[in-house]
N, CA, C and O of each residue as an XYZ file, in Angstrom:
432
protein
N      59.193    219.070     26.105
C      59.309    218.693     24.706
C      59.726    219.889     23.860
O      60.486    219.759     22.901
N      59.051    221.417     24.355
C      59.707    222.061     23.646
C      61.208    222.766     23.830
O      61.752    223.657     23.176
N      61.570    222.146     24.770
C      63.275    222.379     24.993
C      64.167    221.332     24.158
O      65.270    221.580     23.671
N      63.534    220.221     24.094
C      63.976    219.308     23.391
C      64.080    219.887     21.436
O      65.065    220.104     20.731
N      63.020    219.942     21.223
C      63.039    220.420     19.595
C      63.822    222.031     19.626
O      64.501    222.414     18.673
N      63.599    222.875     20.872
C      64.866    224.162     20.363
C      66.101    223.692     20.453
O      66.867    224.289     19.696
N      66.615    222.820     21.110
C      67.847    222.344     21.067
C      68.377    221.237     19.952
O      69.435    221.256     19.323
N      67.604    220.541     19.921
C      68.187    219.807     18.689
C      67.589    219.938     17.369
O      67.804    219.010     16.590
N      66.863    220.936     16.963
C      66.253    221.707     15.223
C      67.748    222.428     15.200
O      68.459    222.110     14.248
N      68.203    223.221     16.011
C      69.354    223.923     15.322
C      70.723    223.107     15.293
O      71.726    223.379     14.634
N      70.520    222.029     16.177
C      72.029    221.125     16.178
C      71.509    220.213     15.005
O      72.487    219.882     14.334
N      70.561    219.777     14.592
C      70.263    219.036     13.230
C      70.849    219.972     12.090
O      71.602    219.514     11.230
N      70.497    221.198     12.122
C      70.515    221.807     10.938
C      71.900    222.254     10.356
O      72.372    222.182      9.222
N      72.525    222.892     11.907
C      74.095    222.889     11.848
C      74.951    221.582     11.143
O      75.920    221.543     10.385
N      74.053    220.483     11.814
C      75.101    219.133     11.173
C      74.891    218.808      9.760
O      75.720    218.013      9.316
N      74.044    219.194      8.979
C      73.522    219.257      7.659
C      74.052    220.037      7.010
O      74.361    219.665      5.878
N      74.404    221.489      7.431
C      75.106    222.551      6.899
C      76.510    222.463      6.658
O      76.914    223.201      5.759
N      77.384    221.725      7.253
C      78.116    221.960      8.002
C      79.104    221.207      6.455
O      79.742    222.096      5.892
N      79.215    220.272      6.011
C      78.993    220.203      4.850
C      79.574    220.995      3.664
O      80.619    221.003      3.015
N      78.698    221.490      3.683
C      78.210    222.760      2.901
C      79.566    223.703      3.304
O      80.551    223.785      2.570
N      79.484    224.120      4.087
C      80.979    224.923      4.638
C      81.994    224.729      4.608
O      82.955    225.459      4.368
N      81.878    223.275      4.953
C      83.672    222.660      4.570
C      83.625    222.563      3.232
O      84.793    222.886      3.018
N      83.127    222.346      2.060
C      83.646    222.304      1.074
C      84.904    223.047      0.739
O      85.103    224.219      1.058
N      85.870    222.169     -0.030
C      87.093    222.818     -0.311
C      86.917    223.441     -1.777
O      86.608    222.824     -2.797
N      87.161    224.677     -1.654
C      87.284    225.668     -3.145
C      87.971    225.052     -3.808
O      87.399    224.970     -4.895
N      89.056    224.445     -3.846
C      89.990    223.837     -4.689
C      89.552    222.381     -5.189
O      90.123    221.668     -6.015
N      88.742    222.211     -4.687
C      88.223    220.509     -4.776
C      87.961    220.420     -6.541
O      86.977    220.969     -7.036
N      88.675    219.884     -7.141
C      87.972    218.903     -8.412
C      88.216    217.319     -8.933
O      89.075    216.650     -9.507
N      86.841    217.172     -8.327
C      86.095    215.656     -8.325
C      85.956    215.068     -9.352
O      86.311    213.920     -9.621
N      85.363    215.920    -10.072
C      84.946    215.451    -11.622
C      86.204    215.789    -12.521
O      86.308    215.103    -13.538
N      87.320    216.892    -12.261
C      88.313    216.982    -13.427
C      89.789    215.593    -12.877
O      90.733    215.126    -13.513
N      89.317    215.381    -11.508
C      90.175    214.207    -11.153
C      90.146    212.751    -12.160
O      90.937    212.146    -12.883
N      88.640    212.613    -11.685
C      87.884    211.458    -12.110
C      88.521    211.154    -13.778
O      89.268    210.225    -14.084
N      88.054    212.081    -14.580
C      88.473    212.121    -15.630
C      89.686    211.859    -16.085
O      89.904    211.090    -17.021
N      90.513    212.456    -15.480
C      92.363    211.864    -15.183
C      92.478    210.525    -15.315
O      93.340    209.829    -15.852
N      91.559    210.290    -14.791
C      92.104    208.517    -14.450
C      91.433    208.084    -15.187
O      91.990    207.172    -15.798
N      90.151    208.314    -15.578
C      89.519    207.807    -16.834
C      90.140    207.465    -18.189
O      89.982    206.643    -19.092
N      90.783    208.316    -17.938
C      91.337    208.850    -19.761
C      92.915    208.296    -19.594
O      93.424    207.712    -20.551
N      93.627    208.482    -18.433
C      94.855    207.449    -18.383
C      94.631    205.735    -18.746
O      95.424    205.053    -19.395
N      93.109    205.181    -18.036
C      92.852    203.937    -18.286
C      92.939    203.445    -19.338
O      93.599    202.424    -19.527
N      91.982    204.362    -20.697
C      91.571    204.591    -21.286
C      93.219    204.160    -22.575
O      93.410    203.377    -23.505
N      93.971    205.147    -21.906
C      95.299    204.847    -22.611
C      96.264    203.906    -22.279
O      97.228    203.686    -23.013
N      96.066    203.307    -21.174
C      96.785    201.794    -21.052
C      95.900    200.662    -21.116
O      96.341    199.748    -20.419
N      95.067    200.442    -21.556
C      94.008    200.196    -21.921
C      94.017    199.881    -23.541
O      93.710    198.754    -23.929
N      94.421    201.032    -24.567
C      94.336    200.857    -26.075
C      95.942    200.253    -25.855
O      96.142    199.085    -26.188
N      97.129    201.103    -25.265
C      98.395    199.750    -25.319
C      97.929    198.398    -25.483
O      97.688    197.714    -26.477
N      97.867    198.193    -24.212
C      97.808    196.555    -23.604
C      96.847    195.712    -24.783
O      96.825    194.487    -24.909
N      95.980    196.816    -25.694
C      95.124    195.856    -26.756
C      95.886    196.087    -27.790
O      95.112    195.861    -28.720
N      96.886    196.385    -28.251
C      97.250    197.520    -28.987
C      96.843    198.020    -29.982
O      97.552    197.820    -30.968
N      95.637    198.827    -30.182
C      95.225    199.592    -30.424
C      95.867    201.217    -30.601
O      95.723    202.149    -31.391
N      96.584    200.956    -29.468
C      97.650    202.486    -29.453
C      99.083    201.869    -29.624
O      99.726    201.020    -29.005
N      99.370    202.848    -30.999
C     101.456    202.441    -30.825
C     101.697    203.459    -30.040
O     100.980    204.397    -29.692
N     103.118    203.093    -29.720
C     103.835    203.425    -28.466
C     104.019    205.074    -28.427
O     104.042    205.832    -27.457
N     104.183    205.436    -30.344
C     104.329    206.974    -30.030
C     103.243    207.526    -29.889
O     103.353    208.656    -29.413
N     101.849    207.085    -30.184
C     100.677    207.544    -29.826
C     100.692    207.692    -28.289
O     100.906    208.755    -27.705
N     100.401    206.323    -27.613
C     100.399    206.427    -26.066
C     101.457    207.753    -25.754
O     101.020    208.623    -25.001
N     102.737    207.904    -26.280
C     103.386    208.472    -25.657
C     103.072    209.864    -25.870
O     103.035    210.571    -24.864
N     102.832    210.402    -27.021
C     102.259    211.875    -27.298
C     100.770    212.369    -26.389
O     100.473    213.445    -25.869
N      99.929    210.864    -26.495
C      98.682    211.245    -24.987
C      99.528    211.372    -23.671
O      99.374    212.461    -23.119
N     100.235    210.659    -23.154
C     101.082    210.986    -21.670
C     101.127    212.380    -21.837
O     100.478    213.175    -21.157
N     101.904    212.673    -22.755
C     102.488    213.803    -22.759
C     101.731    215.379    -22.295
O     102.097    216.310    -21.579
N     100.173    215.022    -23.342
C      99.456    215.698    -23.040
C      98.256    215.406    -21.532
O      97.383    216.173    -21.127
N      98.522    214.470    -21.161
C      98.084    214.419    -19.479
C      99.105    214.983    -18.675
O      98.999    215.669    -17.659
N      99.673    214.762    -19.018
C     101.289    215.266    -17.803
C     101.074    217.026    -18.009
O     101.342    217.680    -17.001
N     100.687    217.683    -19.040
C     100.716    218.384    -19.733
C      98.882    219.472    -18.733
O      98.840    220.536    -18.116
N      97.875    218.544    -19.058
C      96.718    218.762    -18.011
C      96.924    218.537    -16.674
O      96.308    219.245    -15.878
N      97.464    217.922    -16.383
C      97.921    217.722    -14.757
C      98.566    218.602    -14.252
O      98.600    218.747    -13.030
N      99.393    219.589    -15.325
C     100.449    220.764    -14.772
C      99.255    221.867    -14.737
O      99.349    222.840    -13.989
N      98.276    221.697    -15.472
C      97.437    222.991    -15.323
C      96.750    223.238    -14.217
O      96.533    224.319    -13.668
N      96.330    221.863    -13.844
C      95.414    221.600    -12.786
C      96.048    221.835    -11.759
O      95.346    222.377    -10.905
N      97.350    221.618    -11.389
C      98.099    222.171    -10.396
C      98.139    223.700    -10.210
O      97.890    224.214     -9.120
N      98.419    224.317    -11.163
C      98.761    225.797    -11.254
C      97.156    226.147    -10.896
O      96.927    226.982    -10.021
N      96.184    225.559    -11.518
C      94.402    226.024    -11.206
C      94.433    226.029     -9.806
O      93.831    226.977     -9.300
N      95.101    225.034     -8.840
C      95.007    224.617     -7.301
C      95.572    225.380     -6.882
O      95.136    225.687     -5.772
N      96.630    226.081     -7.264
C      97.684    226.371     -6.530
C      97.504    227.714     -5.273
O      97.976    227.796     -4.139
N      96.637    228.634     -6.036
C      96.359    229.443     -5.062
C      95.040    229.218     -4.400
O      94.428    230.269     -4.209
N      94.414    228.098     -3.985
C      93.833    227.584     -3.272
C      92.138    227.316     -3.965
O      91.316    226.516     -3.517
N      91.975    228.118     -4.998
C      90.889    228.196     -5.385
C      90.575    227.814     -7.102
O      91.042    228.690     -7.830
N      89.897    226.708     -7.840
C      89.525    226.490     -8.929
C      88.457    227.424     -9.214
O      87.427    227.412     -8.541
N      88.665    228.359    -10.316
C      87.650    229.311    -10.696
C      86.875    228.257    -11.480
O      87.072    227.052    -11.634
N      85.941    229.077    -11.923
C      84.757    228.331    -13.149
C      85.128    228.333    -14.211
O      84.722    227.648    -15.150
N      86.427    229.557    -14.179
C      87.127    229.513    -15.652
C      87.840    228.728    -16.048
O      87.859    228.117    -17.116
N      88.806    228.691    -14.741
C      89.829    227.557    -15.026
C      89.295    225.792    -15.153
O      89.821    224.867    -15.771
N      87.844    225.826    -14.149
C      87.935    224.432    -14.011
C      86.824    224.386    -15.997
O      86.772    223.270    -16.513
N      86.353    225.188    -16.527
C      85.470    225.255    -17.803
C      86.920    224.861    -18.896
O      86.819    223.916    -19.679
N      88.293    225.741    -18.825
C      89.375    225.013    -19.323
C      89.982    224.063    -19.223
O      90.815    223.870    -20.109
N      89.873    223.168    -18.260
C      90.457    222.029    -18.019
C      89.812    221.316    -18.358
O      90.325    220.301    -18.831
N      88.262    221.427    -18.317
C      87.062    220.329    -18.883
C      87.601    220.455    -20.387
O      87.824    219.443    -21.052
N      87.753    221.451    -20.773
C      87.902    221.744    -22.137
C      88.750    221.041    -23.129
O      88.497    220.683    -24.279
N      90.261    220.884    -22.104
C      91.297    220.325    -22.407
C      90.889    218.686    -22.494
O      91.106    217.967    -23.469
N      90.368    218.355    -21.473
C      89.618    217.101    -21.102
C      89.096    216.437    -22.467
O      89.459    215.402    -23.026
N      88.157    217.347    -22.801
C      87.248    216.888    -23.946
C      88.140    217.105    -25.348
O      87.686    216.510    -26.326
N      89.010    217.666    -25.496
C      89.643    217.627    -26.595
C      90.412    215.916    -26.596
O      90.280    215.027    -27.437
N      91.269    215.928    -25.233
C      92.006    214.741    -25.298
C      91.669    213.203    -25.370
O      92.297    212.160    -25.552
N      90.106    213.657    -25.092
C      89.012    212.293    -24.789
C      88.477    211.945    -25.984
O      87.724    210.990    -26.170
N      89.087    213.164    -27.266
C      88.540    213.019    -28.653
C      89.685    212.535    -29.048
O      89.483    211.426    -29.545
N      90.780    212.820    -29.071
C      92.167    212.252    -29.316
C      92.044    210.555    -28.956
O      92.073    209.619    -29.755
N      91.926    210.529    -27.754
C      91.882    209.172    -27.205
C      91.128    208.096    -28.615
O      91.709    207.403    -29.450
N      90.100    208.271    -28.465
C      89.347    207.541    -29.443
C      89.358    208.025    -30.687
O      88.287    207.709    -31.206
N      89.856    208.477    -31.243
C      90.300    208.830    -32.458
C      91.377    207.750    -32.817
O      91.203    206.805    -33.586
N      92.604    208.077    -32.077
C      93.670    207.069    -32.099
C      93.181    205.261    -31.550
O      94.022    204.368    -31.658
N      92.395    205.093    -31.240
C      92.452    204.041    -30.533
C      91.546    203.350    -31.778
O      91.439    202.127    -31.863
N      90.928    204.241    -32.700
C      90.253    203.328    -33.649
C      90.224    203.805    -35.263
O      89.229    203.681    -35.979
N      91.273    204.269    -35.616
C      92.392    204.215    -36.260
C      92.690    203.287    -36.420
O      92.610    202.352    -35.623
N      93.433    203.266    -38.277
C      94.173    201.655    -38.285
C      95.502    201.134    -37.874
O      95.822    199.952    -37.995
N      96.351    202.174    -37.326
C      97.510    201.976    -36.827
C      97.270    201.116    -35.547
O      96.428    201.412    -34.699
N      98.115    199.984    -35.482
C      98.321    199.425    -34.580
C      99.607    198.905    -34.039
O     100.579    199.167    -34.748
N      99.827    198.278    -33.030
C     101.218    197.847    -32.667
C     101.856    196.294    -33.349
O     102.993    195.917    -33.067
């Protein structure tokens, strides 16, 4: 029995860890998520129209616009805390835009 628990306590623990190691430095989950949130978000006020067309189109602009950053943040393999704290940043500005415009009296 105790060959049994030295052999499989460290193959448990390895497979738990293991995890943990692969994580990709470049990984962002939450600045993805948000992407698509906030695109919905803007075909979404269209389709009600809530957003005119040059509104929607000035938000594209500025996603297309966060999406280029987020690339350049990836690019050398690693999202700092800085870069991914600016992109949240950008995030939250545009997520104020979003609903700003969307409840506004301009409509289509």
């Amino acid at each position: 029995m105790k060959i049994f628990k030295m052999l499989v306590t460290p193959a448990l623990m390895m497979a738990f860890a293991a995890p943990a190691f692969a994580a990709d430095p470049a990984a962002t989950p939450g600045v993805d998520q948000r992407l698509q949130n906030q695109e919905k978000r803007i075909d979404q006020g269209v389709n009600s129209g809530a957003l005119t067309g040059r509104e929607a189109a000035r938000m594209e602009r500025r996603e297309t616009k966060i999406e280029g950053d987020l690339a350049k943040a990836k690019a050398d393999g690693v999202v700092t805390p800085q870069e991914r704290k600016r992109l949240n940043k950008e995030l939250d500005h545009q997520s104020r835009v979003i609903h700003r415009e969307k409840h506004d009296r301009q409509h289509r």
